[in-house]
Each structure stands twice: as C-alpha cells, then as structure tokens.
MIVO-789408 format. One record per residue (C-alpha): residue in one letter; x, y, z. Coordinates in steps of 0.2 Angstrom, whole numbers, plus 5000, padded with zeros to 4 digits. Layout:
MIVO-789408
AXYZ/...
end
This chain:
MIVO-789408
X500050005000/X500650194997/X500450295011/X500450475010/X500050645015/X499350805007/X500450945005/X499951135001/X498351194997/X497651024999/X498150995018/X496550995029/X495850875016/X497550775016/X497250745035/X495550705033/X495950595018/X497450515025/X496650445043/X495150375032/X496450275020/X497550225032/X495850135041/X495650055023/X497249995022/X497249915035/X495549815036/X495749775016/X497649785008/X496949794991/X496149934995/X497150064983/X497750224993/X498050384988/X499650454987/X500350634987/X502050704984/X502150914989/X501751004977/X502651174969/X501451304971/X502451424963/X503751334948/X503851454932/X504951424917/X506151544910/X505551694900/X505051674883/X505951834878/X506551974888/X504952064885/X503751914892/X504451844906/X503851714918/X504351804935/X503752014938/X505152054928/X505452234920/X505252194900/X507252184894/X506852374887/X508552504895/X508252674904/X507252814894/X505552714901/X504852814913/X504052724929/X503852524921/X502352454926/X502452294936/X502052144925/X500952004934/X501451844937/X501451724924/X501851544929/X502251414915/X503051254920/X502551194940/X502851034948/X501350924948/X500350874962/X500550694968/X498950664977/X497250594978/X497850464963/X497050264964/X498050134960/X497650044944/X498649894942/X500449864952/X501649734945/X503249694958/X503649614974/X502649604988/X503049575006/X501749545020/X500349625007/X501449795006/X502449854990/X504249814993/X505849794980/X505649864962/X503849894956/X502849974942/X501250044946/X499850124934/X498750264943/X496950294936/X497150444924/X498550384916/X500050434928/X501550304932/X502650274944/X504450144941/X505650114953/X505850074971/X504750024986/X504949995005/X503449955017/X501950005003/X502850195001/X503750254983/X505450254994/X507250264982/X507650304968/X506250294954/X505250394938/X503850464942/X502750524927/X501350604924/X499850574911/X500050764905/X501950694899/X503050794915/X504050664922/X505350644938/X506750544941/X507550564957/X507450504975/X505850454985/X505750465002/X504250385008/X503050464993/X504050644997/X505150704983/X506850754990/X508850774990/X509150794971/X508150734954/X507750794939/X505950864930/X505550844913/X504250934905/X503350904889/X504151044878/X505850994883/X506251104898/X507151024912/X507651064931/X509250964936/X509750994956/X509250984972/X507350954978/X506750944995/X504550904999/X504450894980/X505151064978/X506351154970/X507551184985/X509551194985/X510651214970/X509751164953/X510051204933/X508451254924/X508451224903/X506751294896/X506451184880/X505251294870/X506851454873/X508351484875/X508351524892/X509451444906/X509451484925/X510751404936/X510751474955/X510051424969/X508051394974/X507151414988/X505351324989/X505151304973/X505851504968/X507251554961/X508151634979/X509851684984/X511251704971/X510951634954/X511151694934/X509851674922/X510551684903/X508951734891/X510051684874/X511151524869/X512451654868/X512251724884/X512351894877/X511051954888/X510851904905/X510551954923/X511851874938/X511451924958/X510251914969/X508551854969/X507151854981/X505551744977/X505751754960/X506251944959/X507852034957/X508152114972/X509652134980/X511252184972/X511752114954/X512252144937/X511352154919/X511852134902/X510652194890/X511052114869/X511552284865/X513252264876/X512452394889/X512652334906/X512152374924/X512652354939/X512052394957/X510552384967/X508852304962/X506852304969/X505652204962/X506452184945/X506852384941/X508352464946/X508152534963/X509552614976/X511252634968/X511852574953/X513152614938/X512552574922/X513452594905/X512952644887/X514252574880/X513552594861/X513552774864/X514852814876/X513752884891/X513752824909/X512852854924/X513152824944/X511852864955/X510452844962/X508852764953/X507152724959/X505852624948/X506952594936/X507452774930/X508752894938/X507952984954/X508853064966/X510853124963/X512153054952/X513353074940/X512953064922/X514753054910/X514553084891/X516353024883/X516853114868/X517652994858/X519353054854/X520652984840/X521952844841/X523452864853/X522653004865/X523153024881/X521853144887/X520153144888/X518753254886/X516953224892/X515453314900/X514753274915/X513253334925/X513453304944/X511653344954/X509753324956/X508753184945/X506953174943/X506153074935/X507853014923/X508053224921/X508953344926/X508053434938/X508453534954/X510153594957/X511653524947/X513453544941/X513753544923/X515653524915/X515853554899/X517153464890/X517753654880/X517953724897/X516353794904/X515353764919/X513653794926/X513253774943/X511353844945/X509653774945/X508453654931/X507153624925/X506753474915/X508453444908/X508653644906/X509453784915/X508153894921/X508153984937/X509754054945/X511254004938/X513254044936/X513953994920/X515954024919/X516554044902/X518353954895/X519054114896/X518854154914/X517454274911/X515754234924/X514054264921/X512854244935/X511054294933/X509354204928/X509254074914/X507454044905/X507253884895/X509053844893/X509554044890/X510454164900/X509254304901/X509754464895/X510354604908/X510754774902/X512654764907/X512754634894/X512154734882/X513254894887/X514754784886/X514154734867/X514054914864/X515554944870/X516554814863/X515854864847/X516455024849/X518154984853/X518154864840/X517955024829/X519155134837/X520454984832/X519954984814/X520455154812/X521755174823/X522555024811/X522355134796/X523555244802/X524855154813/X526155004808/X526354854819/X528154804825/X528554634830/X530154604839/X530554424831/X531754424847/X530454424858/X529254274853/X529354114864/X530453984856/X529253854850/X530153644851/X530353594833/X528953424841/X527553534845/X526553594861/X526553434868/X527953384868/X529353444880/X530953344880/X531553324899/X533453314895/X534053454905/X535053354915/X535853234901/X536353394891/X537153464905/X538453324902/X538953384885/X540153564884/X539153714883/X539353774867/X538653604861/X537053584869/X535953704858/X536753604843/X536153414851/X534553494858/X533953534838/X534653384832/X533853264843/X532353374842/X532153324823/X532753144826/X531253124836/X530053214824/X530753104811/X530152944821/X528753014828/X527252924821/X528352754825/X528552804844/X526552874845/X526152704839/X527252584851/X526652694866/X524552674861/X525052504856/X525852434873/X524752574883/X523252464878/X524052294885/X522952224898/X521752374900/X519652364896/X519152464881/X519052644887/X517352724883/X518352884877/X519652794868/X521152874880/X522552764886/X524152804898/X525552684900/X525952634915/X527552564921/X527152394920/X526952404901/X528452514897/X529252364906/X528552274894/X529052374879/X530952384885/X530852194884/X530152174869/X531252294861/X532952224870/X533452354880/X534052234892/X535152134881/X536752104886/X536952144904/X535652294909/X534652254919/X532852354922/X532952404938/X534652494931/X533552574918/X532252624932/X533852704942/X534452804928/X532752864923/X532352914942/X532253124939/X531453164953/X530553024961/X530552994976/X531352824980/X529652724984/X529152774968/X530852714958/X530152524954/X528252564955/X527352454944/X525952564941/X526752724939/X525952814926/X527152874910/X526453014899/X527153024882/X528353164881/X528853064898/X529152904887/X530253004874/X531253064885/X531752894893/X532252834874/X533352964872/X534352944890/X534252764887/X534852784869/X536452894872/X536752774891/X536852634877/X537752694864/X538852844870/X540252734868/X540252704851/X539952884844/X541152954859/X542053034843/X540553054833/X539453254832/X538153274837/X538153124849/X536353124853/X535653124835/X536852954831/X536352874848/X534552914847/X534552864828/X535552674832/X534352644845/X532852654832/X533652564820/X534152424832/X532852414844/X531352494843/X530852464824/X531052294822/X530452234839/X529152344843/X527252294846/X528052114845/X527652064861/X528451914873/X528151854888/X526951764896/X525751894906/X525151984889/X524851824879/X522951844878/X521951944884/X520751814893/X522251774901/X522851944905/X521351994914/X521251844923/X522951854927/X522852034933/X521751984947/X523151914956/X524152084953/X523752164970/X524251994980/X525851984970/X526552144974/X526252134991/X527251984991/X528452074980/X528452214992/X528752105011/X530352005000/X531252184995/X532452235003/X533852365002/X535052374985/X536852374990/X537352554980/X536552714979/X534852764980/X534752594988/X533152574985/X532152424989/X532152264974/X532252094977/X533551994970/X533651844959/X534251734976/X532851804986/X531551734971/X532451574972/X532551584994/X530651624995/X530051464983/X531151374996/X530151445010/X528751435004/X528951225001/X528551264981/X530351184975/X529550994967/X529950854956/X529550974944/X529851154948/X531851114953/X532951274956/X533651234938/X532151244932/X531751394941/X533551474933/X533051414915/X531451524922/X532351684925/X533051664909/X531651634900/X530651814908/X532451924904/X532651924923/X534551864919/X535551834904/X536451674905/X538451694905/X540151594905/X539951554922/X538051524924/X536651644929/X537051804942/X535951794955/X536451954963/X535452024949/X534052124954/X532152104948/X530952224945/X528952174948/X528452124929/X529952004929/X529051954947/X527451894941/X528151824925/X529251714933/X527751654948/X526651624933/X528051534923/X528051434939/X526451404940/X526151294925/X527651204927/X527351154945/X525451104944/X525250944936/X523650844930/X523650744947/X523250944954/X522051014942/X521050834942/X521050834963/X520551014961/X518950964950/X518450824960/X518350934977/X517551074964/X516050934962/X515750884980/X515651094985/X514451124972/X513150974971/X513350804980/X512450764962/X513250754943/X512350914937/X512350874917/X512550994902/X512951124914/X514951154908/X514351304896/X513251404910/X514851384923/X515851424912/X514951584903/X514751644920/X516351624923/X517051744911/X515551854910/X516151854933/X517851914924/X517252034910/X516552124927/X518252134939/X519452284937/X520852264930/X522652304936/X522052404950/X520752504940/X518952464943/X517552454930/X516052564934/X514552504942/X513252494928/X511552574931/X509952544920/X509652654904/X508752814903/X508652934890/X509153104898/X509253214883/X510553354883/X509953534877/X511353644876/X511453744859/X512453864869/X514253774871/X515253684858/X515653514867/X513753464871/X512753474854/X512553294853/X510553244863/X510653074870/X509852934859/X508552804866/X509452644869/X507852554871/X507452534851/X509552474851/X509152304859/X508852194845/X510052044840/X510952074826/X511251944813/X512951934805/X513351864788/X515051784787/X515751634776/X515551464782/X517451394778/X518351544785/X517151534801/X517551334804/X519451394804/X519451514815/X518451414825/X519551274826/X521051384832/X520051494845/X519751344852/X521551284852/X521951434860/X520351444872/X521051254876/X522851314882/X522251474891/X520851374903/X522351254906/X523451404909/X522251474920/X521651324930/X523651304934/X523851464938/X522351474950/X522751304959/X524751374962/X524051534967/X522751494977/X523151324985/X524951354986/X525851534984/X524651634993/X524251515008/X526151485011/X526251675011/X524951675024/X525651555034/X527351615033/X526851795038/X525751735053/X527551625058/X528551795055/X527051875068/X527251745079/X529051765080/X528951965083/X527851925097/X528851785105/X530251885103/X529352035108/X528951935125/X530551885127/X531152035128/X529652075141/X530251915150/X531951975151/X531652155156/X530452055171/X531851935176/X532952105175/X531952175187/X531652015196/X533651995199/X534052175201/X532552185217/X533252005222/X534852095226/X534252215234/X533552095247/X534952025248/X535852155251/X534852195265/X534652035272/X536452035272/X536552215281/X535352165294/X536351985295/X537952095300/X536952205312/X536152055322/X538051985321/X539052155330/X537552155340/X537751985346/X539552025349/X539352165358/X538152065369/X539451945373/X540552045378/X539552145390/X538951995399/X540451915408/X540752085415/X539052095422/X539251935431/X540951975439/X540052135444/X538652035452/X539851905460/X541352025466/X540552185466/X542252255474/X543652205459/X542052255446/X542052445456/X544052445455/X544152385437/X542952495433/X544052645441/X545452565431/X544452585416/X544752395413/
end
C-alpha cells in the first residue's frame, strides 16, 4: 500500500483523507490508497523573451522608460501534484501484502510510477510520470520527493538539482525547452532565491547574475542587455532601485547614482565620453553632477563641459532655468537668471556689446593709420615636436660642453620628429596591453607596460638589467616610487626615457662621433625599437582572457613582491628583490617539486629576461623588477601543477557544488565564469558600476562640446544577425578553440598554484614571522621582568645581608657585655676597681 499525506493547498483534506485510507488499508490491503508528493505552488519556466517573462520582471527594454509597470505573474512550468491518485494495476514484489523491491504501478488517469518500494511507500530512487507527459526521476522518500532529481516537462524543459518536499530547494539547473533560456542558482521552495544567473539567449549575450528573492531581482546584481549595455548595482522587484552604475556602452554615456523604479531619481553622475582619436592620452567628456527626477535633470546640478565651461545653478526638465552661474573657458562669469535653457538678458550685457563694438571700431581705424612692429626676438621659442611635447633632458645635456647643447637639443629634436608616428604608435599600442576598452578611447602607459616594451624591444640585452634602467630614469621620484609597477608614463615622459636610454647605450660607440645624441637616438631606432616593437613576449600579455584573469592576482603579487624587498647594495638603495631572494622564498614557501627544481626555476629567469645566462652560469645578485616577478610566479605555476592537481582540484569542485552529477551544465559555469571576469577591474582599476538606461536628453545649443541629445537605447536592443562565410568561420573556430583549450589549462594552473599553494604559504609564513615578533617581543618582556626580578632579588639580599651583619656586631657586643655583668654581680668590689681602672 502507498501511504501518503497531502501537502499545500490540499492539507486539511489530506488529513482527513489520509486517517480514512490508512483505516482501509488496514481492514482490506487491496484497497488502493492515495498517494501525494508536495506540490510546487509556485514553479515558472524561463522567459519566453525578455519582454514576456515568467517572473514580475521589467520587459528587457533599457532606461528612457519612465515608471515600468509591474508585470503579473505568469507561471508556465510547476511541479505536479501527487495526490488523491488510485492505484490501477501494480506489478512487483510483495511482502506481507505491502509493495516492497522494484515495482511498476499504473494510477487511474494515466499517471505511472517505476522504481523502488519499501513498506507500501514510493521509497528510492524511481520515475515518476505524469499522464500530461511531466516526468521525475529522482529520489523518494516515503511518497515525498527529496535530495536531488530531475523534472521533465513535455516541451523539453528540464530542472536538474536539488529537491526537498517535492520542491525545488537547493542548487538546481533550469533548461526551458520551448527558449533559449537557462537559470542556474539556487531555489528556495520551489523559487528561484539567493544567488543565481539566468542567461535569456544560447549566447548568453543577455543575461542578469545576483540576487533573487521569490522569484524577483532584488538585492544587488548585474545586467547585460543584447546591446552590450550593462548594469550594475541595486535591484527591487525587478527595476533598478538604490544605487547602481549602468553603462551605454554603444554610445559612450554612463551614469552612477541613484535610481528608483527603474529610472534615475535622486543624485548621480551622468558622463558623456567624447570619443577621441587613436593614441590620446587625454580625455574629454561632459558630466552633469546633481538632482534627477524622473531620469532628468532637475533641481540643482553641476554641469562640466568638456570646452571648458561650467554651470552650477538650477533646472528644469533637463534645462537651466532659474538661478544659475555659468563660467565661460576664458575666465569670464555670468551669474543671473536662465529661461528655458537661456541666459536671460541683463542690460550690462548689452552695454558691454556696445561697447566692445565700439572699441572694435576705434581699432579699425586706429589700424589705418599706425604700423605693427613685432620684435621676432621676443616670441617664445616653440620645440621643433609641438605643444605637447617637451623633451626632459635638462640633466643629460648638461653632460655635454656648453657650446654643444643648443646643437644636440635641435638635432635630437628632429630625430624624434622624424620617428614620431613609429613612437605614437608603440606607446597606444603597449598602453592598451591588459586594460578594458575605454569608453573615450584614451589610454596611459603605466610602468608595468613600458616594462613590457623595453623587453620586447631588447633593452636589456646583454647585461642591463631594468631596475638599472628604472635608476637611471629616476628624475625626481622619490625612492618608493623608483620600481612602482603602476606608475603612470605620459608620452613626452616616454620619449624622453628613449633618448637617456639611447645615448646610456650607445655613448660609447659615437664617443668621437657630432652630434652624439642624434647617432645614439637614431642606432637605438634602427636596432631596437623598429624591428621589435608591438612584438610582444612574455607570458602575462599572451591573451587577453588570460591577461585579465591574470591581473586579478596583481594586487596579491606585489604585496608579496613588496614583504621580500629589501635594500639594493649601491646608491639610491632602493628596495628590489634579487634573483636569490625569488629562488630563497619558493624554498620557504615548500614550492621547490619533482617538477619546479631550482634549475628549472634558473631556466625560468632566463626565459622572463630576469637574467642573461653567461660563461659562468646565471648572476643571482641580479635584481628583479615586479613584471619580471609575476612572469616568473606564473612561469612557475604551469610547470609545477600537474594533472594529478587540476583533476583533485575538479573532484573537490563537484562535491562543494552538488553531492549530484549536474549534466549539460559545463557551458552556464563556464559563461558565467568569464562573464564574473568581464566584470572585475583590472590592474587596480575598477570598472564602473552599471546602472539601468534612461534617456536624459541634453539641450545645450549654447556650448560647443554638448550638441549631441542622448539617443533612446531601448529601440538598440535587438539581436543582430551577422553574415559571414561558412569555411573561414569553421577555421577560425577550430584555432579559437585551440587557443581557448591552452588558456583554461593556463588558468586552472595558475589558480590552483596561486590559490592552493603561493598565497596560503604566504599566509602562513607571515602569521609564523608574527608569531616570532611576538615571542620575541615577549622575550624581551620576559627578560626585562627577570631584570627586574634579579636586580630587586639583590636588593633583598643585600639587605638581608646588612641586617645579618647588624644582628652579628649585636650579638658580639652582647657577649662581651655579659661576663662583666656577672663578675660585677659576684665580686661587686674588683668590678667597682676595674671599673676605676677603666678595665
């Protein structure tokens, strides 16, 4: 017999139900009982599109909708009811009249149920299906659905994870079969609750990752629209709500604020990036900084222009009306009253007009009459390169005689311009290496990349080293700042180094050679920089998946980087660490293997350009700067971990996520993966939050950087098809994936090493190093107490040692003075005449 117990809506009848068929059972065994498994009450499948959607989710439709309604709920797929079915026919073992073993049964109605029995309950693993086509394979435990199975419904959708009273409950994987819709997170009686990413495309190029509550976004989490727009920050009931940063990244705007129902309410920061021209190193953008209402500019707010002018004031509907200051590029400051976007007109301002006219007038004339010297003598001298760029050489020319250094300065001046176009090109190109794409398309090279460049281009070749270069190039850094990794190097700074590096290369050879700047600057070109550059080596800017994965370990690195340094022997002695110290800390640190051996590690620093290899074998005194650092842990990294590791590492994955074989899940975990790293910020810089879209629409026809309204993004979110041929689309593939192949094996070692290995070692040495600081530190206490201790014990024994000596004259003055008192008690006539005798 099954027995069973209503769940849900169906309770008080379940009780009622259940005491009359347990009396059946009982008097007649064949008596078929009905059976229940809990119900869902509230399963829904996936959206359809991202405009109907199963759960109260705002349509997939970006910012410029004012106040989305609420949609209702919509529920597609739920887990059927088990109850109040009658057996039909049962085929299986019985013992003492009650199912036991395997078992088939057929209910009336058409449902089935295969698999396996234990004292007349569905108890074990078996298929449950009903007559509508949804089907259940899992675990039973007596009738109840629970730990983890798998629902199947008719159109192809299935839920693979954890269940618990025949709901959804746990970790699970939801596939809608009529869309292309996945959601893979965690569930909470039968909702999608707590953290969990739903994908709405095969692609994935539109999906929502964060928190959910009863089948809302709510919480914090981050959205992808198809356009490439994204958001990021705080939700309510499926609209953007709180704070949050979205990005239009299609038109170059972003905004950080406030919203509330799903437009921008409150203050923030909207940014409008103008798009500037290859190999800029400075941006220009508007910004509005103030009130919103209602996705507008309205109340009181902060304009910058990207020309130059401000506003500060009051508005109305995106417009400056009411009081407002406006401060022109020149310096010049209007304050007054502005109507509908316009200053309004005050009679000093139309004075002034007149008057300039006037003066304008006055000049006309007085030009008729009068010639106009200029004194040639007295223009600025303008550099042969331009405005921007100013060569700092001050200090290498000062090394060359007098009446030489005009000559070098205008010879080296055209060298440069001669190569300029090459060295605008190497520093956009290497400025670029490991950053996101820049919504103004302005880059700076840091340290770290120039690093990167000298590398490539062999500056180090035969036996300089880069933190020589870094010393020679010093100027006026303090020396903190002499090695630092993300120091940032603007371009007339970048020209500069070349051309100290050039003539600190080749002075030697063009010793007897004028003008010895020009020959030097011109070798190093030939030699170095145009055949090597944008060629780049080296492990850490390999890919760019890589690279961004591989930044996020940046910050850990240089710490470590930073706790081994210690002082250079020779002047600034600054702080590096040496080749030895690299070698000393893998030691430490219990890294050295069957694998990674010290000669490998050697063959390492060789391989990053840490250390030439000579006659004698490899310098070890040689100092490493931080990119040589990180190249040679990552080098390390994928020749210490070995299958054995990355196999243990999956196996232990499996049991943390599910104690269950989730299946066809690999392409969600991973998506999410990379769409997790898309996301992070990169060498220390962080990527905007991302706030929903809405269409604030700028009105300024007054200034020249802001005559460009904001578009509506909402009519952009369509999938675009694109046309390409079949053969050259299979080849690509084919290699991407080679390359896709080696970069998740490079990564999974370098996770494992860093994570499992480098980074807890570093933990553990440092606590060690703490623990020794504050043993010795207690010592010291200890010592300092014993000190005391001692010194105080002395003190008493001194004293015991003066009252010891006292007690002693005392005593001997006592026994001296007691014979004569009884000689004077027993002849009191001698003691009267010695005592006159003074004896």
């Amino acid at each position: 017999m099954i027995k069973g117990k209503k769940k849900d809506g169906k309770k008080k009848d379940a009780k009622k139900d259940g005491k009359k068929d347990d009396k059946k059972s009982k008097e007649s065994p064949s008596t078929p009982a009905e059976s229940s498994l809990t119900a869902v009450s509230d399963l829904q499948s996936e959206p359809v599109s991202e405009d109907t959607q199963s759960v109260p989710e705002a349509a997939d439709k970006e910012p410029g909708v004012k106040k989305p309604p609420v949609q209702p709920f919509r529920p597609i797929h739920e887990e059927p009811l088990l109850a109040q079915v009658i057996i039909k026919s049962y085929e299986g073992e019985q013992v003492d009249e009650f199912y036991e073993g395997e078992g088939f049964i057929i209910f009336e109605g058409g449902n089935t149920y295969k698999g396996l029995f234990s004292k007349g309950y569905m108890h074990g693993e078996g298929t449950y299906t009903w007559a509508d086509g949804v089907k259940y394979e899992g675990r039973f435990t007596k009738n109840v659905l629970t730990h983890s199975g798998r629902y199947t419904w008719k159109d192809g959708s299935v839920y693979e994870g954890s269940i618990q009273d025949g709901l959804r409950h746990g970790y699970g994987v939801f596939r809608s079969g009529a869309h292309p819709i996945s959601y893979a997170g965690c569930w909470c009686n039968g909702k999608r609750h707590g953290k969990g990413m739903i994908c709405y495309d095969q692609k994935c190029t539109s999906w929502y990752s964060g928190d959910w509550v009863n089948n809302v976004r709510e919480g914090w989490g981050s959205r992808r629209y198809r356009s490439g727009n994204t958001y990021e920050g705080q939700w309510k009931k499926n609209l953007r709500h709180g704070y949050g940063q979205m990005k239009w990244l299609t038109d170059n705007q972003e905004y950080r604020g406030q919203w509330e129902c799903g437009v921008q309410q409150g203050f923030g920061i909207h940014t409008w990036f103008l798009q500037r021209m290859e190999m800029s190193q400075y941006c220009l953008r508007n910004e509005y900084m103030g009130n919103f209402v209602q996705g507008e500019r309205h109340g009181h707010g902060l304009f910058f222009y990207a020309s130059g002018e401000i506003y500060s004031g009051e508005w109305v509907h995106n417009k400056k009306h009411g009081r407002g200051t406006f401060v022109f590029a020149n310096g010049r400051l209007f304050q007054g009253e502005f109507v509908n976007d316009r200053p309004v007109q005050c009679p000093f301002l139309q004075e002034a007009a007149v008057r300039a006219k006037k003066r304008k007038a006055t000049s006309e004339k007085g030009s008729r009459h009068s010639e106009k010297t200029t004194h040639i003598n007295a223009l600025p001298k303008r550099s042969n390169l331009g405005s921007d760029i100013d060569l700092k050489i001050s200090s290498l020319l000062d090394s060359f005689p007098r009446q030489d250094r005009k000559k070098e300065l205008e010879k080296i001046e055209l060298a440069v311009a001669e190569h300029i176009s090459s060295l605008r090109k190497a520093y956009y190109f290497y400025s670029t290496l490991g950053c996101s794409p820049s919504p103004d398309n302005t880059y700076t090279l840091t340290r770290l990349q120039f690093w990167r460049f000298l590398k490539d281009c062999r500056f180090h070749f035969p036996s300089r080293t880069l933190a020589e270069m870094d010393r020679l190039l010093r100027g006026d850094n303090p020396l903190e700042k002499i090695h630092l990794p993300c120091d940032i190097i603007l371009f007339n700074t970048f020209v500069s180094n070349l051309v100290q590096l050039a003539f600190h290369i080749y002075h030697e050879k063009y010793k007897d050679k004028v003008p010895r700047l020009w020959n030097c600057f011109l070798e190093m070109m030939t030699k170095n920089v145009l055949p090597f550059a944008c060629r780049v080596q080296g492990i850490l800017y390999s890919g760019v998946e890589f690279t961004s994965f591989a930044m996020s370990y940046f910050n850990k690195c240089w710490e470590i980087y930073e706790d081994f340094c210690r002082p250079s022997p020779g002047p600034p002695f600054e702080w590096t660490v040496k080749l030895r110290q690299f070698l000393w800390m893998l030691s430490d640190f219990k890294l050295l293997s069957e694998e990674l051996t010290a000669p490998r590690v050697v063959g390492i620093f060789v391989k990053v350009g840490a250390s030439v290899p000579g006659v004698h074998g490899v310098n070890l005194e040689l100092q490493m700067v931080f990119l040589e650092f990180f190249e040679a842990l990552l080098e390390c990294a994928l020749v210490y971990v070995t299958e054995d590791m990355i196999q243990q590492k999956e196996a232990r994955d499996d049991q943390k996520i599910s104690s269950f074989e989730i299946k066809e899940t690999s392409a969600v975990s991973h998506t999410e993966y990379f769409l997790s790293q898309l996301l992070r910020p990169c060498e220390d810089t962080k990527l905007a939050r991302q706030p929903s879209l809405l269409e604030t629409l700028l009105s300024f026809p007054v200034t020249r950087g802001e005559n460009k309204d904001d578009v509506s993004l909402s009519d952009k979110d369509v999938e675009e098809d694109q046309e390409s041929c079949l053969e050259t689309e299979l080849s690509d593939e084919s290699e991407e994936d080679e390359l896709k192949k080696l970069f998740s094996l490079w990564m999974c070692k370098v996770e494992i090493f860093f994570t499992t290995k480098l980074f807890p070692a570093f933990e553990h040495e440092r606590v060690l190093r703490d623990k020794i600081k504050e043993n010795k530190k207690q010592d010291a206490e200890l010592a300092g107490l014993r000190k005391i201790q001692a010194e105080e014990l002395q003190r008493l024994i001194a004293e015991k040692e003066v009252e010891a000596a006292k007690r002693r004259e005392a005593a001997a003055l006592e026994g001296k003075a007691k014979p004569r008192r009884l000689i004077s008690k027993k002849y009191p006539t001698w003691a009267r005449l010695l005592s006159r005798l003074n004896l």
